[in-house]
N, C-alpha and C positions, 0 to 999 in steps of 0.2 A: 504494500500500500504506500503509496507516494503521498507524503504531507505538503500540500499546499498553503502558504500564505498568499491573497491577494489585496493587492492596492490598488487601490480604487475600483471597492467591489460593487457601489451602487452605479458609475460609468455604464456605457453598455457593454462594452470590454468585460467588464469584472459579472454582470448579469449574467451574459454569454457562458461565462468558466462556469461559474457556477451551474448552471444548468448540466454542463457536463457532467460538472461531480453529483452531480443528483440522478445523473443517468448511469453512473458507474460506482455506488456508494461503494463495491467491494474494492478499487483502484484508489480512492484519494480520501482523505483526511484535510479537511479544512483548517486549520491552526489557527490563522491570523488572517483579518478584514479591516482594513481605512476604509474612508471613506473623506472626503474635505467638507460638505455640511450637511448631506441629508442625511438626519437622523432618524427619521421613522425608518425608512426603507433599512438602514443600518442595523436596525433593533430588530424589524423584521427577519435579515438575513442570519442575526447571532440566533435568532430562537430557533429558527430551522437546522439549520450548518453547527452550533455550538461549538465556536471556534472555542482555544486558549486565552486568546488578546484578542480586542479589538479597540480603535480608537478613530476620534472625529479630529482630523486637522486643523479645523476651527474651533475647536475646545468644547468641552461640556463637563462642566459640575459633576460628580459623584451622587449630589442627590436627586439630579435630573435623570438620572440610569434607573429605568422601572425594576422592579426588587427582582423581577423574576430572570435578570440580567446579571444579575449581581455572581455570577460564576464565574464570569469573565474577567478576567484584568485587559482594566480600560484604561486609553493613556490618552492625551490631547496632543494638539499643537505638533511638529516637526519631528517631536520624538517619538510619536506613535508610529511615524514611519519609519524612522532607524529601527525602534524595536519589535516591527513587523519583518522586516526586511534581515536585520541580522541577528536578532536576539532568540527572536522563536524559533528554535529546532522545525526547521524546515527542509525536505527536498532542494523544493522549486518553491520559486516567486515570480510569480507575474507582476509584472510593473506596468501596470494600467492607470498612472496620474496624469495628467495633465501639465507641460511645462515643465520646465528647468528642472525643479525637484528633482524630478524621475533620477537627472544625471546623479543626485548624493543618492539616491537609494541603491539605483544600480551598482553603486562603485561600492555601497554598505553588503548590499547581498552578496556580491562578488569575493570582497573582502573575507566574508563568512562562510566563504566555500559552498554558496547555495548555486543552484542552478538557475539561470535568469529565465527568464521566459520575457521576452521584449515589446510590448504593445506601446513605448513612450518613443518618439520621435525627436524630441530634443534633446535625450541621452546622448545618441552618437552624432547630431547635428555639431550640439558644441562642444561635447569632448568626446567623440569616436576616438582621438589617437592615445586618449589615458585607458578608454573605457575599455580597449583589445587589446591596448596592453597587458591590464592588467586580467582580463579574461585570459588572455594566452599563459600570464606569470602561474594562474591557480588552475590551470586545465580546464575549464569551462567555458566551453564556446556556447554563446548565445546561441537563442535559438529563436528567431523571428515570427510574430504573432501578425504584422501588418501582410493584407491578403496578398499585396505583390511581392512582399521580399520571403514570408513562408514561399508563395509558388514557384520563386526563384531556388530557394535552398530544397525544396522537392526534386526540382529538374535537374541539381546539382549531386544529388544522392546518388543518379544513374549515370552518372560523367564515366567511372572509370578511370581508366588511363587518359580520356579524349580530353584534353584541354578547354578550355571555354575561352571563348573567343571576341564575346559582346554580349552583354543584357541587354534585353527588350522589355523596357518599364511598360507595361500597360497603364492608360488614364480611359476614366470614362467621358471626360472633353468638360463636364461638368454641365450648368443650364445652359453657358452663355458658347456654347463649342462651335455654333451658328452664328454668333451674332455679329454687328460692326464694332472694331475696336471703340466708334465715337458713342456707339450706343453702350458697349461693355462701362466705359467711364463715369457713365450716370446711371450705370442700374441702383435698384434699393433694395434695400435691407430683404425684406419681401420676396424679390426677383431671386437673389441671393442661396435665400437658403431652402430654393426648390433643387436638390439634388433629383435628378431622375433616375437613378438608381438606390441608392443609398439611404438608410434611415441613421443619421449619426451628428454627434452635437454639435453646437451652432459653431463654433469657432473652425472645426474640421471642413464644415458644411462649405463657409465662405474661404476657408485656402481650397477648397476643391474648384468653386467658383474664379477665382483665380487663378488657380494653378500654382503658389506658392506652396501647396501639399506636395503636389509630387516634385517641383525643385526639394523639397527638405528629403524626399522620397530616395532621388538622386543622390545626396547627400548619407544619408542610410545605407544605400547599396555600396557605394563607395568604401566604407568601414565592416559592413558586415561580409564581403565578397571580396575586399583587396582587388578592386576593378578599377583603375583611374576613370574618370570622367568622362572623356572623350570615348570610351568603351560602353558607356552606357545611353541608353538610345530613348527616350521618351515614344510611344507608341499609342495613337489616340484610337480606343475601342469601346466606339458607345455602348456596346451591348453589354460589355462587363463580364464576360462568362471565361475569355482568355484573360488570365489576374497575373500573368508575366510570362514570360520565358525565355530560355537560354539559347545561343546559338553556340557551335562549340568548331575546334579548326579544322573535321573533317568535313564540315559546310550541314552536318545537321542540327535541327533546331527542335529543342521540346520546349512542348508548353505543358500550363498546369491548367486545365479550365475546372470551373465547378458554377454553382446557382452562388449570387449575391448576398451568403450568409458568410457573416464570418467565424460562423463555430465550427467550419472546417479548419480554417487554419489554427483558432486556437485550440481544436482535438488533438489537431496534428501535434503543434507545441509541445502539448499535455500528453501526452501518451509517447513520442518520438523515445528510440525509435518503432515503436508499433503505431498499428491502427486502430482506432475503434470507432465505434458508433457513434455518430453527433446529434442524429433526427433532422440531419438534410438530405432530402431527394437532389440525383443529378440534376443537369440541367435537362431538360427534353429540347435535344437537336432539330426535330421531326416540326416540333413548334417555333423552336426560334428560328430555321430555314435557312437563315445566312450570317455569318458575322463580316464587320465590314473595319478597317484599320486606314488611318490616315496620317498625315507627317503634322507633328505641331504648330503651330504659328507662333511662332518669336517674336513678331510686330505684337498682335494681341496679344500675347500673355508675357509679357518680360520679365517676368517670375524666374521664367527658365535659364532664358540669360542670367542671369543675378545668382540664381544658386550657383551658376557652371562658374562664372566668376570668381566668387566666396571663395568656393572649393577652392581652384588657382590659386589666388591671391594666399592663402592658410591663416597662421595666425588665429585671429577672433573673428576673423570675419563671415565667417560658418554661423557666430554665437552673435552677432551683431545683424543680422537679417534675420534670422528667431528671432529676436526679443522688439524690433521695431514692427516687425510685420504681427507679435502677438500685440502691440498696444495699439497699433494703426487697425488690426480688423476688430477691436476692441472699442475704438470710438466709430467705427461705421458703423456696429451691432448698438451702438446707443442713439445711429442718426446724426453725429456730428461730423461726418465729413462724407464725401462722396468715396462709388465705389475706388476711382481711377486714383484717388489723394492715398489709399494704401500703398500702389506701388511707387506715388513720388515720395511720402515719409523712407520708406525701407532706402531707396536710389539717395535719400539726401543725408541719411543716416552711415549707409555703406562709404559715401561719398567722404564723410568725415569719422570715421572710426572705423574702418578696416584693415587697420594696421596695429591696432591694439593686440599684446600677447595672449597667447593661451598655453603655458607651460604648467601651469598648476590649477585646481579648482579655484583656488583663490582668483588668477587673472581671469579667469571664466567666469566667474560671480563678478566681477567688478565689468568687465565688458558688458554685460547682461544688463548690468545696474546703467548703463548709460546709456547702451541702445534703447533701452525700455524710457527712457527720458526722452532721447532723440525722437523715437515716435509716438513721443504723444507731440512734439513740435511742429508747426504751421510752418 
């Protein structure tokens, strides 16, 4: 039985695991649950799951903890996820938080000889080169929960001897994959966060719109796969069903397809290297009849330019496009600036702080602290 801790178990990420272990109570052992403020749903999860720990990132009183709770060691604030992450005898930990955080948890479970299971994107955006360090120092290779870089390390299991030669990031082009760049500039908040595939929260929803997600995506594959950049290919597929694949130097190409849930890849995660049951049907081929693949637009979405950039450039500037582009779609989800003022914040922020260092957590929290200023800037 594999003991799991997760963070951020009320996310849909953390909902998603869960379901699993409910589908496999003889396989995992729940330990440990954060969550950053919803607390019912949290209360909910401890009575079913009856973790070890659990705790609210936003803090909560001892006498706010209904009695029938009271088995639990509850923890608040920042240390609840240190002491999810490396304290509770755990397996595996999924790192399902939102933002920078994720980077100290991951480097805490890591630290603690836990298995990571990776669903945080900012992890390796702004310290991928600590974060595989020190996975490689403790023998723990990450193992990817986001749909296109699990499909990618799937297609990578059957390599063999054969080399791999280029990723093919699939996107789903997002709402606006049709539209005029003049029109992309003024869409609203509303327009926004119509993902035509996807159910997933607001902040992912508008970097999908964008296209800022899969530059960070980019970014990801780049540390998770030891791919340089220019080897990794952005691939637009409305339909969503091919979720990446590899090409490799004898000129073949696997992909991974499945249906638009993501508790394939986090079964995969969880269970790796076995298979088990998720309660996702395939796709039906017969009904969806064709899939169709197109080359990205760089004028419309300059997202992509800008990650390929970062990367180049190194330094912070990977952790300095994070942190402007999470405060910039952060005042557009309140309505104070338009959709196009994202990618000029992030352009005028890279423009003056991507040369800041990243050789310790420490320059990576202080790069973070400024970009995150930079894009709240006019």
């Amino acid at each position: 039985m594999k003991r799991i801790a997760i963070l951020g178990s009320t996310g849909s990420i953390g909902v998603q695991a869960l379901d699993i272990c409910a589908r496999h109570p003889e396989e995992y052992r729940v330990v440990a649950l954060t969550a950053k403020s919803s607390r019912e749903k949290l209360f909910d999860q401890v009575r079913r799951f009856r973790p070890e720990m659990a705790g609210l990132v936003d803090g909560i009183p001892m006498k706010e903890i209904p009695d029938d709770l009271r088995f639990c060691r509850w923890m608040s604030g920042a240390e609840a996820l240190r002491a999810a992450a490396a304290q509770v005898e755990a397996d595996q930990v999924l790192v399902a938080i939102v933002g920078i955080a994720g980077l100290q948890s991951v480097m805490d479970a890591l630290g603690a000889g836990r298995q990571v299971l990776l669903a945080n994107k900012e992890a390796l955006v702004t310290g991928g080169h600590l974060v595989t360090d020190l996975a490689a120092r403790m023998g723990k290779p990450l193992l990817p929960v986001d749909s296109e870089h699990s499909a990618i390390f799937q297609c990578l299991q059957a390599a063999g001897p054969n080399r791999p030669k280029r990723i093919l990031l699939t996107a789903s082009g997002g709402p606006f994959r049709t539209w005029k760049k003049e029109d992309i500039q003024r869409a609203t908040r509303a327009q926004a966060l119509r993902h035509p595939n996807w159910a997933m929260g607001a902040k992912i929803t508008v970097d999908s719109a964008s296209m800022f997600n899969k530059g960070l995506e980019i970014m990801e594959a780049r540390w998770l796969f030891d791919m340089p950049a220019e080897r990794i290919q952005v691939v637009i597929h409305p339909e969503s069903i091919l979720h990446s694949a590899v090409e490799f130097e004898d000129g073949a190409v696997l992909g991974q397809m499945g249906a638009p849930d993501m508790r394939v890849p986090i079964g995969y995660a969880m269970a790796y290297p076995r298979r088990e049951t998720t309660g996702v049907a395939g796709p039906d081929l017969f009904a969806l009849g064709k899939m169709t693949f197109e080359a990205p637009d760089e004028e419309k979405f300059p997202s992509l330019r800008m990650a390929k950039e970062a990367l180049a450039a190194g330094g912070a500037a990977c952790t300095v496009l994070n942190g402007a582009n999470e405060e910039a779609v952060a005042a557009f989800l309140r309505e104070e600036i338009p959709f196009g003022e994202i990618y000029a914040r992030v352009a005028r922020a890279l423009d003056r702080l991507a040369g800041l260092p990243a050789d310790t957590l420490e320059d990576i929290f202080e790069a973070d602290r400024l970009a995150r200023r930079a894009g709240k800037e006019e």
